[in-house]
SEVONU-780112 format. One record per residue (C-alpha): residue number from 1; residue in three letters; z, x, y. Coordinates in Angstrom, 2 decimals. Layout:
+-----+------+---------+---------+---------+
: seq : type :       z :       x :       y :
+-----+------+---------+---------+---------+
: NUM :  ala :       Z :       X :       Y :
...
+-----+------+---------+---------+---------+
This chain:
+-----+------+---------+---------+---------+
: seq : type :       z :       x :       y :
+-----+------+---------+---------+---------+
:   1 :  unk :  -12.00 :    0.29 :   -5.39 :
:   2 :  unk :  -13.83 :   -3.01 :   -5.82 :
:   3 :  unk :  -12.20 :   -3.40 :   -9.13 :
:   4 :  unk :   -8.88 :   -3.62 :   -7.04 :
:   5 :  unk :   -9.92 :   -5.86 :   -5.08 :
:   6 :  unk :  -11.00 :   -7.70 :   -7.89 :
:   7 :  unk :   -7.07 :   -7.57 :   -9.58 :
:   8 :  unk :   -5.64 :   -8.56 :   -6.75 :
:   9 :  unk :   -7.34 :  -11.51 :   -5.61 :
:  10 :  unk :   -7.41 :  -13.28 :   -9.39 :
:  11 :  unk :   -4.23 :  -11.95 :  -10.40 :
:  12 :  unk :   -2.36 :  -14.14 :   -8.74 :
:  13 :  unk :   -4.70 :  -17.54 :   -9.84 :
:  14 :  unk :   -3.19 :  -16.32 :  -13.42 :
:  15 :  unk :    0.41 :  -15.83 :  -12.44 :
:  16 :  unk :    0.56 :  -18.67 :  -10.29 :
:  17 :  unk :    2.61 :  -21.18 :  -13.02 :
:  18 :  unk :    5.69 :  -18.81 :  -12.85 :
:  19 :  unk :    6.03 :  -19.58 :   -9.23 :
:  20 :  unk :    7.42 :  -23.02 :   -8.75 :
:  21 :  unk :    9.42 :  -22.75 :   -5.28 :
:  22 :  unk :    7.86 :  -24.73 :   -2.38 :
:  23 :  unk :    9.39 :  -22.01 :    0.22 :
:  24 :  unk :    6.50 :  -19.83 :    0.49 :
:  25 :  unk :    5.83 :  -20.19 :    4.44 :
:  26 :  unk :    9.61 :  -20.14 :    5.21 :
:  27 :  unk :   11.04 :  -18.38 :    7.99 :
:  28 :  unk :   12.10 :  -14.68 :    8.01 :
:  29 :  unk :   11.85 :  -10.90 :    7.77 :
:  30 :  unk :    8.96 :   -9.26 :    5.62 :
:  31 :  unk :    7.93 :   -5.64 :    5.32 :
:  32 :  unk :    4.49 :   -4.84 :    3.47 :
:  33 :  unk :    2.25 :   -1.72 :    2.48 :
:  34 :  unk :   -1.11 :   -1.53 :    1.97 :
:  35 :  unk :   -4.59 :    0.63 :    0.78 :
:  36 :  unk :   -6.80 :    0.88 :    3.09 :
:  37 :  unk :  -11.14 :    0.82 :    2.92 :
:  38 :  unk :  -12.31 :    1.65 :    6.12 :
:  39 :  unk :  -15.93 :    2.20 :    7.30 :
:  40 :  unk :  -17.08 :    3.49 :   10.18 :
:  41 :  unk :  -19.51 :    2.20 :   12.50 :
:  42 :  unk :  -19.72 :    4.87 :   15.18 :
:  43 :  unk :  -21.95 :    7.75 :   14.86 :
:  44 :  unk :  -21.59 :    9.17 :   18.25 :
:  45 :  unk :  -18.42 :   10.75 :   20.21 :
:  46 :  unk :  -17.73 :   10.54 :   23.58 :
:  47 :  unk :  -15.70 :   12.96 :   25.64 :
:  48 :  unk :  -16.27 :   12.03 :   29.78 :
:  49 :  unk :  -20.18 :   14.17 :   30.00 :
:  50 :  unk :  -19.81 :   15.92 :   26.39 :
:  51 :  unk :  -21.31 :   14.25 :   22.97 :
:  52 :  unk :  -20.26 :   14.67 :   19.67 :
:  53 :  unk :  -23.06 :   13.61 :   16.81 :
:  54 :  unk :  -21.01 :   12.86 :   14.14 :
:  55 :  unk :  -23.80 :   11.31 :   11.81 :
:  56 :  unk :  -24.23 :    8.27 :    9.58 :
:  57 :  unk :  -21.61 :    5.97 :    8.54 :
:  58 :  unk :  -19.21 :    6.69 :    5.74 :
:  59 :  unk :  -16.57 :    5.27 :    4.04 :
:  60 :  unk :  -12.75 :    6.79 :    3.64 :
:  61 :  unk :   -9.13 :    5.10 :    2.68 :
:  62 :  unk :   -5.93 :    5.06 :    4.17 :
:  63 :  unk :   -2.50 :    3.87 :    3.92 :
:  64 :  unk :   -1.23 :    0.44 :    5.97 :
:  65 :  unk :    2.15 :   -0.80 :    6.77 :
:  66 :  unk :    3.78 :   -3.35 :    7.91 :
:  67 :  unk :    7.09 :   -5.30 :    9.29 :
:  68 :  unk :    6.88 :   -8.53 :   10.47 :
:  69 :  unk :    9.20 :  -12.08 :   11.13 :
:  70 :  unk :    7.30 :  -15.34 :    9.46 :
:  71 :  unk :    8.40 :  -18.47 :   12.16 :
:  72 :  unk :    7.29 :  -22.16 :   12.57 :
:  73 :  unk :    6.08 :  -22.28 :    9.18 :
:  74 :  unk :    2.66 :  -21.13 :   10.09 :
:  75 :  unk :    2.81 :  -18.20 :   12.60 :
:  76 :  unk :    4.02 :  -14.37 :   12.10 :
:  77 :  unk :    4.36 :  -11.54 :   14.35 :
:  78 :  unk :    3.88 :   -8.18 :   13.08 :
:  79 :  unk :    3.96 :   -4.39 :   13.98 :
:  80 :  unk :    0.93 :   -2.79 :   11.66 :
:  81 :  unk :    0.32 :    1.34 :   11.15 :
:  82 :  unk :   -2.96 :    2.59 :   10.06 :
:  83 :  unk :   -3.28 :    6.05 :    9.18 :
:  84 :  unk :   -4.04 :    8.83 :    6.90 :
:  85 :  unk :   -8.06 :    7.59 :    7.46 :
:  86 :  unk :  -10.25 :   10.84 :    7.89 :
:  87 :  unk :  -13.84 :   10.07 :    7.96 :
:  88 :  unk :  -16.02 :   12.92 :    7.22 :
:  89 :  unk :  -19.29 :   14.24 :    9.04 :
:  90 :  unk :  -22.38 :   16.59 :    9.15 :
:  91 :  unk :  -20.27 :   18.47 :   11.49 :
:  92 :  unk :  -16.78 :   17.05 :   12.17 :
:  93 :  unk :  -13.80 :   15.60 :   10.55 :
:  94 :  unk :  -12.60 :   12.56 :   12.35 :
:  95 :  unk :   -8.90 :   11.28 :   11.77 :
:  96 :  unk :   -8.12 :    8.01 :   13.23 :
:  97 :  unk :   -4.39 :    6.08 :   12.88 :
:  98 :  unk :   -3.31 :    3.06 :   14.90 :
:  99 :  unk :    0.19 :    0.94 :   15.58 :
: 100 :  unk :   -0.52 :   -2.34 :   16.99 :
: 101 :  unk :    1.27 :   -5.80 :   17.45 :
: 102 :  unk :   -0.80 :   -8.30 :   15.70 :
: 103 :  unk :   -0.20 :  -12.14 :   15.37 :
: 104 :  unk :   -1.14 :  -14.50 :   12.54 :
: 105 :  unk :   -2.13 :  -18.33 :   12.09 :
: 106 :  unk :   -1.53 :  -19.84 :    8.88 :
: 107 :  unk :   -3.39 :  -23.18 :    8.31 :
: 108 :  unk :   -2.27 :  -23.77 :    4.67 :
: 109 :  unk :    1.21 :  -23.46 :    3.33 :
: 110 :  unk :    0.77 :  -23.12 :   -0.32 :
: 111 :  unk :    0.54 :  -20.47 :   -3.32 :
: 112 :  unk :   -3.02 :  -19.65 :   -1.66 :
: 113 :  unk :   -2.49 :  -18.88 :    2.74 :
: 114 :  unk :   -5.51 :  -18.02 :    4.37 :
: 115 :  unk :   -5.01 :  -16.62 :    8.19 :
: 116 :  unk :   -6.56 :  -15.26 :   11.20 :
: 117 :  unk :   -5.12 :  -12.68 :   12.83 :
: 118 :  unk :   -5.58 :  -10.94 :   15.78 :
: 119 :  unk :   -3.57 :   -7.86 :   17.74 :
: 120 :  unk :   -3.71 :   -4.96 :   20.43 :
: 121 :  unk :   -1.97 :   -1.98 :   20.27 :
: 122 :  unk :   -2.54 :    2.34 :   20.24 :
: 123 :  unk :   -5.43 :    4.41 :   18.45 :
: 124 :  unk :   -5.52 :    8.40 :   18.13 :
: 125 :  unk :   -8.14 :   10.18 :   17.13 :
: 126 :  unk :   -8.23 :   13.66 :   16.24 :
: 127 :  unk :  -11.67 :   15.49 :   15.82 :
: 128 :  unk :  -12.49 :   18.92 :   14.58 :
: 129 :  unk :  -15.01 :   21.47 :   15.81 :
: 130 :  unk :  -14.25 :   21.12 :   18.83 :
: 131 :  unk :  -14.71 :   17.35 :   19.76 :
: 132 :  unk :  -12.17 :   15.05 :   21.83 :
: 133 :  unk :   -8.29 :   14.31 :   20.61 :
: 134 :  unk :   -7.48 :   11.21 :   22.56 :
: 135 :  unk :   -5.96 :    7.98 :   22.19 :
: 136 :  unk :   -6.04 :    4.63 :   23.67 :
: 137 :  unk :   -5.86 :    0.95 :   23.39 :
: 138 :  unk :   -7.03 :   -0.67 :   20.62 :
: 139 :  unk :   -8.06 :   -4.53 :   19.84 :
: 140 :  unk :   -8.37 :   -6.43 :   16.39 :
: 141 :  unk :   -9.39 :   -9.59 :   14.52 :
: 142 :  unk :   -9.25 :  -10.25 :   11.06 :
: 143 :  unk :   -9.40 :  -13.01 :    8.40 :
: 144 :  unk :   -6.64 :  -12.63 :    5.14 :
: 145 :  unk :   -5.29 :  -14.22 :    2.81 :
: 146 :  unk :   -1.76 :  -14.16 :    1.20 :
: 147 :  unk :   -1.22 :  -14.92 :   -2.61 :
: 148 :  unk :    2.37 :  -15.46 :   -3.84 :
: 149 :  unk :    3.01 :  -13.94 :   -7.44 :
: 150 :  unk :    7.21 :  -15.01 :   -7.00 :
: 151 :  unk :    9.15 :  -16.31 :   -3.47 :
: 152 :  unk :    9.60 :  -13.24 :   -2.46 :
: 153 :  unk :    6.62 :  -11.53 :   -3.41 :
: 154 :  unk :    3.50 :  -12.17 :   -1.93 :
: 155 :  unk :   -0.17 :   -9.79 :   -2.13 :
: 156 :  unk :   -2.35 :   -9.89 :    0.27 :
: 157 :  unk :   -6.08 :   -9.27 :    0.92 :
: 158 :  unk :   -7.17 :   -8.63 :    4.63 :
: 159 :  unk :  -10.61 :   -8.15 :    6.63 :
: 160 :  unk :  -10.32 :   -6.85 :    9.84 :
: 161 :  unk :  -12.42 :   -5.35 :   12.37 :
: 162 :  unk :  -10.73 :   -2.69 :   14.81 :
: 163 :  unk :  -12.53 :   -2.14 :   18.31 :
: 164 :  unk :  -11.12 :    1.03 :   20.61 :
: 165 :  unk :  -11.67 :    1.24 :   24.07 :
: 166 :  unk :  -11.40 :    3.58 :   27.10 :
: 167 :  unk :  -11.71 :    7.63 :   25.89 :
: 168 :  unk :  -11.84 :    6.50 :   22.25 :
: 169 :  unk :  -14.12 :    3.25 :   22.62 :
: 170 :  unk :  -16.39 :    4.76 :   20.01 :
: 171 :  unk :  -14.25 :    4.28 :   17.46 :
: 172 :  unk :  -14.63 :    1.04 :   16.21 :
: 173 :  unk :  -14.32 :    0.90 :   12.23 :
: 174 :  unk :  -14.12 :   -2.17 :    9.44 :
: 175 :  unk :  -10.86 :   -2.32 :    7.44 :
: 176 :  unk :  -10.12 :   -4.01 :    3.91 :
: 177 :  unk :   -6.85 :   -3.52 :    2.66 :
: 178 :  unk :   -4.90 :   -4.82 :   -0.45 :
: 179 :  unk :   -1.65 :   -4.91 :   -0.33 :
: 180 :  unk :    2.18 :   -6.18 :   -1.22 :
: 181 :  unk :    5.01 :   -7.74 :    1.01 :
: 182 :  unk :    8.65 :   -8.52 :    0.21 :
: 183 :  unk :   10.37 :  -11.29 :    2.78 :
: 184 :  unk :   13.86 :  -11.29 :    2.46 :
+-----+------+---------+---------+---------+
């Protein structure tokens, strides 16, 4: 998966001579997907008095996507959905999607944008054997960056880190997703 990574963050530093507009932080519609890396960092599930030991930490993918409206030059609003992310245990299966609002900052405007982003929004979890099915609000931050192969084609790398609260709150997991957008 690393290798991925890898292709997507110098791909663009080769293909960035056959992009010569200067438009890349204009204004508009955009609608993105994405692979997802998720770890968890939650060994323990909480149900009001009842406790789930779900074990050590473990990696699992997912699926991301995305619509969104680019304004200002610098700021974006999106709606984001998680899913498909099923981390696996000593005794459980845990499933976990989210759709959220999230905002973005842009500081730079060029081939290379680097933001922070930041959002709130729903998280279900489903887990086997037994153990609690609930959903509930959900908060994240998370540092990106957007790479422009053509005007209208921009990947993207993201970081974030996804905290739940209330009946979920110990669901808290670290995202990295690669992914593509078209604005239009």
């Amino acid at each position: 998966m690393f290798r991925w990574i890898a292709v997507a963050v110098l791909l663009p530093l080769f293909c960035s001579c056959a992009v010569t507009s200067t438009e890349y932080s204009r204004s508009g519609i955009y609608a993105g997907a994405s692979i997802i890396g998720s770890a968890s960092i939650f060994s323990v599930v909480r149900k009001k008095n009842e406790r789930f030991d779900l074990g050590d930490t473990k990696w699992t993918s997912g699926v991301g996507l995305r619509a969104g409206y680019r304004f200002l030059d610098r700021l974006a609003v999106e709606l984001a959905y998680e899913g498909a992310q099923t981390y696996k245990f000593h005794d459980a299966d845990v499933r976990v999607q989210s759709i959220g609002v999230q905002g973005k900052f842009f500081p730079f405007t060029g081939v290379f944008q680097p933001y922070i982003m930041g959002g709130v929004g729903s998280l279900s979890a489903d887990v086997s054997d037994g153990g609690p099915d609930d959903s509930d609000l959900f908060w994240r931050l998370g540092l990106g960056m957007d790479m422009y192969l053509l005007e209208v084609l921009p990947l993207f790398v993201e970081f974030d880190y996804t905290a739940a609260t209330g009946d979920v709150d110990a669901l808290d997991y670290l995202a990295i997703m690669v992914g593509a957008y078209i604005r239009f």
